[in-house]
C-alpha positions in Angstrom: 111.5 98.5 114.3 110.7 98.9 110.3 108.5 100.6 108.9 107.9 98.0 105.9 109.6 99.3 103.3 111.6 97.6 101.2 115.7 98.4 101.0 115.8 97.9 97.8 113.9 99.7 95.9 114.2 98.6 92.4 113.1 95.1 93.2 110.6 96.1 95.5 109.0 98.2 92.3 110.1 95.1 89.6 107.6 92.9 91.9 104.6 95.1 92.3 102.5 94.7 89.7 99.5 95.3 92.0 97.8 99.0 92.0 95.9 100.4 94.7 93.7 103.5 94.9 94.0 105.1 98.0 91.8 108.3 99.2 93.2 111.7 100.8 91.7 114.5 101.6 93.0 117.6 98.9 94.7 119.4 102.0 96.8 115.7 101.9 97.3 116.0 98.4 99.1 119.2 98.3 100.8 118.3 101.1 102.0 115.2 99.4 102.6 117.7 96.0 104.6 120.0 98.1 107.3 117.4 98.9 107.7 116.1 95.4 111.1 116.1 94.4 110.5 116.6 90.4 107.3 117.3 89.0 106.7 114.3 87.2 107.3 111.9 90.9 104.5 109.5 92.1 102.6 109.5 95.3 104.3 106.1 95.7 108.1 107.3 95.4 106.9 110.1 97.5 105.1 107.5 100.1 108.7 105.0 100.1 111.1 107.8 101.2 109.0 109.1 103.6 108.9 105.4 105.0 112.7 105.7 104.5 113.4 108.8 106.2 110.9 108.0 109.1 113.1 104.6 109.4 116.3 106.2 109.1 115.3 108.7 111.5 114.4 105.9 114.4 117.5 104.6 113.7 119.4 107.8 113.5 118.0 111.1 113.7 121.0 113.2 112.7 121.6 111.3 109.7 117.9 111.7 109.0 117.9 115.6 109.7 121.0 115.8 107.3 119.0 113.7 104.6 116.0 116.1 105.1 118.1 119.0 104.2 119.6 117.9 101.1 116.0 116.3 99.7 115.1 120.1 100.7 118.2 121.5 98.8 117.4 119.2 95.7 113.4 119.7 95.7 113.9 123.7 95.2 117.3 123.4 93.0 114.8 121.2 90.8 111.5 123.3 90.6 113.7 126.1 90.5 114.9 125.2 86.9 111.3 124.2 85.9 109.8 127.5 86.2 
């Protein structure tokens, strides 16, 4: 089963032209904030690999685990050189 996320993601972001507001609760928000990978990344880049690693992970979970750990690895190297 997909999760209904494109593979591609440069085409699936060429084609959308259409916005959406969507509302979450602030504890969401800096949940969501928390998993950024560079300061500057959208709710919606955040939002596709989350729908990425949740696929991946139903379609193998130690490849998922292992992509986890390096999104974990670059998230702190990144924020790391910010401050």
């Amino acid at each position: 089963m997909d999760i209904g996320i494109s593979k591609d993601k440069q085409v699936n972001k060429e084609n959308s032209t259409k916005v959406t507001t969507v509302k979450l609760s602030e504890t969401t928000k800096h949940r969501l904030d928390h998993l950024k990978l560079y300061p500057r990344e959208t709710y919606d880049e955040i939002a596709q690999r989350l729908l990425d690693i949740l696929n991946l992970t139903m379609k193998n979970p130690q490849a998922s685990r292992a992509r986890l750990i390096n999104l974990d690895k670059q998230r702190k190297r990144n924020f790391k050189e910010v401050k």
